[in-house]
Backbone as CSV, one residue per row, in Angstrom:
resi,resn,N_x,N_y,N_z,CA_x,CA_y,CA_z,C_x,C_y,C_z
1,UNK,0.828,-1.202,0.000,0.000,0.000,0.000,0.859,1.245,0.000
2,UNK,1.904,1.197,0.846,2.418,2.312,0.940,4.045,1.452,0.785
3,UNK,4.560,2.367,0.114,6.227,1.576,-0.349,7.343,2.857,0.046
4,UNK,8.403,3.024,1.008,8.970,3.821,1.174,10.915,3.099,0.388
5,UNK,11.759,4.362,0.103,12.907,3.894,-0.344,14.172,4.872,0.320
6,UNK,14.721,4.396,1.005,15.536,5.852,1.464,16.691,6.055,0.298
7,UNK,17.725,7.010,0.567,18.868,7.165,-0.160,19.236,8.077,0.499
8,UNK,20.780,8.384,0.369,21.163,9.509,0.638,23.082,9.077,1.622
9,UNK,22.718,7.689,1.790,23.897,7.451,2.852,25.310,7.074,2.073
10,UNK,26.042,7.266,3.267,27.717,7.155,2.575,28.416,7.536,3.312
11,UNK,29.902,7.578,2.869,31.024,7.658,4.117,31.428,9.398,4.213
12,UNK,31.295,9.479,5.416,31.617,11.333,5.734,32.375,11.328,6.854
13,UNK,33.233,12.188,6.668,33.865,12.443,8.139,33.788,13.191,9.315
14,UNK,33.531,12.864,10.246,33.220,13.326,11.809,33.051,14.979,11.515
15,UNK,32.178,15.628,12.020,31.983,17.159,12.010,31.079,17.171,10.766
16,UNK,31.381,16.601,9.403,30.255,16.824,8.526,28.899,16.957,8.313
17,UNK,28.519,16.684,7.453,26.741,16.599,6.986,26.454,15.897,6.222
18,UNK,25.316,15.290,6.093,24.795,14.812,5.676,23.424,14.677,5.015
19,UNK,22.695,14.446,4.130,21.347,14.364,4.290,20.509,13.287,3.606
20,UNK,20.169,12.732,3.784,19.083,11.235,3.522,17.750,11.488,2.692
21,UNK,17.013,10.712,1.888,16.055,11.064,1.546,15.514,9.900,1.673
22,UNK,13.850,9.711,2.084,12.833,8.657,1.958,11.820,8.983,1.372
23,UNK,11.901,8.337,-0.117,10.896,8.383,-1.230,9.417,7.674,-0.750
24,UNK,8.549,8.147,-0.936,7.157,7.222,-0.296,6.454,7.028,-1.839
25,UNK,5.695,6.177,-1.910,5.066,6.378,-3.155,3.876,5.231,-2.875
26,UNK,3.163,5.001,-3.519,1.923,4.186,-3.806,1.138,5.159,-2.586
27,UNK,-0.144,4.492,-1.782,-1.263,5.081,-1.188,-0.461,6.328,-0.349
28,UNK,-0.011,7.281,-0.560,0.566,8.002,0.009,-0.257,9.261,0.980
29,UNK,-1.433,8.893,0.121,-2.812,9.651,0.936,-3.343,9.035,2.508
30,UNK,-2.609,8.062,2.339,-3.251,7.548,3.751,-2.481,7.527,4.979
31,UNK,-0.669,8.509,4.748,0.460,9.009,5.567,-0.217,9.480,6.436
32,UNK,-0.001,9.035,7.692,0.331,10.182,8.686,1.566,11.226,9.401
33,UNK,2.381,10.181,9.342,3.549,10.575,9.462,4.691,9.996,9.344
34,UNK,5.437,10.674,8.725,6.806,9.485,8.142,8.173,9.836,9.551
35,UNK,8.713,8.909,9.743,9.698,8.753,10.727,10.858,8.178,10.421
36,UNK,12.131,8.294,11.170,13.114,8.290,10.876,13.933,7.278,11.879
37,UNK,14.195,6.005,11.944,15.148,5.151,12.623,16.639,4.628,12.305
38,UNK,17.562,4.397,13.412,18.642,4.143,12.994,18.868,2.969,14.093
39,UNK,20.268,1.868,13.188,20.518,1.005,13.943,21.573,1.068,13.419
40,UNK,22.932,0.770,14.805,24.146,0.471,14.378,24.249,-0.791,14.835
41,UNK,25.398,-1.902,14.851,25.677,-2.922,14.602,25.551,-3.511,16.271
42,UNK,25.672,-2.650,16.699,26.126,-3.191,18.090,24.513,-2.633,19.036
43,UNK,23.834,-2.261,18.667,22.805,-1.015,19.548,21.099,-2.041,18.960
44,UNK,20.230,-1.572,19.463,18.878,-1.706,19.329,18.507,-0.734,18.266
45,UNK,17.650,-0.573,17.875,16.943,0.274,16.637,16.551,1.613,17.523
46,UNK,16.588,2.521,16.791,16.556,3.655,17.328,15.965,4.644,17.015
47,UNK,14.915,5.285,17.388,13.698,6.491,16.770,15.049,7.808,16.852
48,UNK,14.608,7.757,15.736,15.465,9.913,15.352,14.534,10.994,15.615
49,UNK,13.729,10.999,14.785,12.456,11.425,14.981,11.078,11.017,13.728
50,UNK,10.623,12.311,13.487,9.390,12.282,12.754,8.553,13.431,12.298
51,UNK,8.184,13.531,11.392,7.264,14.765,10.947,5.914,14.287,10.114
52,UNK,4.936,14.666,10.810,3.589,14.906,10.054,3.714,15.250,8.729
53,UNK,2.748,14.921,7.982,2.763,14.472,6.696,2.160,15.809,5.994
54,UNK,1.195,16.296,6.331,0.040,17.223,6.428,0.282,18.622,6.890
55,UNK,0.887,18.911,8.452,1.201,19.557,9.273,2.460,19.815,9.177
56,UNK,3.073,19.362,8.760,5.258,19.240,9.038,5.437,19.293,10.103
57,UNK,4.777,19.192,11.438,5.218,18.971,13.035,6.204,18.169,12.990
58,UNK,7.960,17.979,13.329,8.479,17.426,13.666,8.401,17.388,15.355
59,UNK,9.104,16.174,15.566,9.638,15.808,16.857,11.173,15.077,17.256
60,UNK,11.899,15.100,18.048,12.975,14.239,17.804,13.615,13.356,19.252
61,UNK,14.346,12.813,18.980,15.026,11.968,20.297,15.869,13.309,20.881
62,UNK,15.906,12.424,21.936,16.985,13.707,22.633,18.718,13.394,21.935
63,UNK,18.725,12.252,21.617,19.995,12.266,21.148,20.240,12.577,20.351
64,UNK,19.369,13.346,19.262,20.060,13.766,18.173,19.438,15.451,17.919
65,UNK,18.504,15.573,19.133,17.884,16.914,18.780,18.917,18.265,18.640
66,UNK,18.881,19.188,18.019,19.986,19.924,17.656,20.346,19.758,16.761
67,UNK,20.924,18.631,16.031,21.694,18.042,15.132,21.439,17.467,13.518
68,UNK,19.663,17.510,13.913,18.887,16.814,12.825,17.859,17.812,12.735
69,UNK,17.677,18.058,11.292,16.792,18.347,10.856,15.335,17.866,10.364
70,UNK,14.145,17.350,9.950,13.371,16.646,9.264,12.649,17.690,8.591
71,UNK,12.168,17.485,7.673,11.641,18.128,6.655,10.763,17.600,5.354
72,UNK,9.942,17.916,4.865,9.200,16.924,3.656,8.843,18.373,2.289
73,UNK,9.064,17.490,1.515,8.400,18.171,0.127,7.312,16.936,-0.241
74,UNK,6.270,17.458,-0.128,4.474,16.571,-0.946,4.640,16.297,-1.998
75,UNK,4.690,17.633,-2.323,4.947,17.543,-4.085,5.948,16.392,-4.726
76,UNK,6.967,15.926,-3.646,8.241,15.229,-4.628,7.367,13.292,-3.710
77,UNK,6.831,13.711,-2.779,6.635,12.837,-1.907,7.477,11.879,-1.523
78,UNK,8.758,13.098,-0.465,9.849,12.798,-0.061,9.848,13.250,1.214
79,UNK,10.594,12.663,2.131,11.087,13.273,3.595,12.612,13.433,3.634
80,UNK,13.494,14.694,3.980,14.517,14.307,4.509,14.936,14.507,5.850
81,UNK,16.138,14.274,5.980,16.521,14.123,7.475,17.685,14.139,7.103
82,UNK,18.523,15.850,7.718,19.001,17.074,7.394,20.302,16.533,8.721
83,UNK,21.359,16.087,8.808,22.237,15.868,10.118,23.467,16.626,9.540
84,UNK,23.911,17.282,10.771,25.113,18.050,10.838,25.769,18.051,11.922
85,UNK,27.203,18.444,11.990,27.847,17.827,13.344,28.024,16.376,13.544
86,UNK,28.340,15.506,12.757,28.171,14.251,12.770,29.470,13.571,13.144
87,UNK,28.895,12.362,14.157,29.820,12.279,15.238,29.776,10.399,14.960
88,UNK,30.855,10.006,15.320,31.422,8.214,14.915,30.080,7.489,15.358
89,UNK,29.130,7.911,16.150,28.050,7.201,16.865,26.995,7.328,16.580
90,UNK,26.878,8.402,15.177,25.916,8.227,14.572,26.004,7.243,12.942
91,UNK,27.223,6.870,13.121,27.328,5.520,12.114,26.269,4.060,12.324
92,UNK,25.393,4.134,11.409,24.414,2.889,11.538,23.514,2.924,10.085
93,UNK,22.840,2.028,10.245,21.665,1.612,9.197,20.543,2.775,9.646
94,UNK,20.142,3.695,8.289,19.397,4.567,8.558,17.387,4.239,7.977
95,UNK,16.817,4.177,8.704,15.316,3.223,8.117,14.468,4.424,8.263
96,UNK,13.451,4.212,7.250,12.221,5.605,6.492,11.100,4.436,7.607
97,UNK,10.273,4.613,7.983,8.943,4.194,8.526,7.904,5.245,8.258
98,UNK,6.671,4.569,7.831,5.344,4.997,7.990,4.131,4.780,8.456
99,UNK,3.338,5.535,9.415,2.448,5.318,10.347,0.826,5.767,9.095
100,UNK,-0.128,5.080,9.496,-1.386,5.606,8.751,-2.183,6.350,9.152
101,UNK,-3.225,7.242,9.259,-4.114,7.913,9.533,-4.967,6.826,10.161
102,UNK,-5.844,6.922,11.469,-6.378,5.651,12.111,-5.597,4.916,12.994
103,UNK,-4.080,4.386,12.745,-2.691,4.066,13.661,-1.826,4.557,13.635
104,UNK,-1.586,6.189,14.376,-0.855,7.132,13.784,0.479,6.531,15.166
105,UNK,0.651,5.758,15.847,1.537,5.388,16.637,2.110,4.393,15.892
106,UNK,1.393,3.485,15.249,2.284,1.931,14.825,2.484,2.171,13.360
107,UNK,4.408,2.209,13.203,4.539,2.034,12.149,4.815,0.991,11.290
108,UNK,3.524,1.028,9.818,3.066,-0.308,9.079,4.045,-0.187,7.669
109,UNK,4.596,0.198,7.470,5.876,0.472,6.429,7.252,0.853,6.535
110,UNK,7.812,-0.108,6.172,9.395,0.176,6.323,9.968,0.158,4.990
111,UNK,11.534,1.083,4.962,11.663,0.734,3.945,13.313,-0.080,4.204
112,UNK,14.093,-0.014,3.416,15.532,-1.465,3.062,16.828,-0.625,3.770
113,UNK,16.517,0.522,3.733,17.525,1.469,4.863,18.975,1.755,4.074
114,UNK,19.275,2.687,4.880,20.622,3.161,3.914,21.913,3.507,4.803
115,UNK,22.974,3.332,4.419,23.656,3.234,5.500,24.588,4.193,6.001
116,UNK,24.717,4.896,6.527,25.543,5.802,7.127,26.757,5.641,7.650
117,UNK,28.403,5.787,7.315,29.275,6.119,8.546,30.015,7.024,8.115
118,UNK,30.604,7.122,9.453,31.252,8.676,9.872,32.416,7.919,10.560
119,UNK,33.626,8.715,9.788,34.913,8.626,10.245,35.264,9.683,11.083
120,UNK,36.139,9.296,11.752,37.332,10.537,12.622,38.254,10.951,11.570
């Protein structure tokens, strides 16, 4: 129903930037809000944050607030997620999720994730 694709990851070095994109496409009318997770090799999966689909309300973890941006264009029916200051510990697998209108807590779409690291 709903198919998300990220892109955007690759090797950068410590202090840099970065920025990711998660393409959404098919029922895209039925978004509530697209969100942003990361997992590194060694850690549990990890909420970044998230922004309303409709609204652009972001929200974020405390660990990365400051540091990350989120943002969406409709029109391209894309989200990105804007990081600067980037530090060896934010090296991990970066994942697009989407929640629906009706289960705006449980997210029912993932997408194949993209991968991020950051050198010293």
């Amino acid at each position: 129903q709903v198919q998300l694709v990220e892109s955007g990851g690759g090797l950068v070095q410590a202090g840099g930037s970065l920025t990711l994109s998660c393409a959404a496409s098919g029922r895209t009318d039925s978004i509530y809000a697209l969100a942003w997770f990361r997992q590194a090799p060694e850690k549990e999966r990890q909420f970044v944050g998230k922004i309303t689909w409709s609204g652009g309300l972001s929200s974020y973890d405390d660990s990365v607030k400051g540091r990350v941006t989120i943002s969406r264009d409709n029109a391209k029916n894309t989200m990105y997620l804007q990081m600067t200051s980037l530090r060896p510990e934010d090296t991990a697998a970066y994942y697009c999720a989407a929640s629906r209108h009706g289960a705006i807590l449980r997210y029912d779409y993932w997408g194949q994730g993209t991968q991020v690291t950051v050198f010293s």
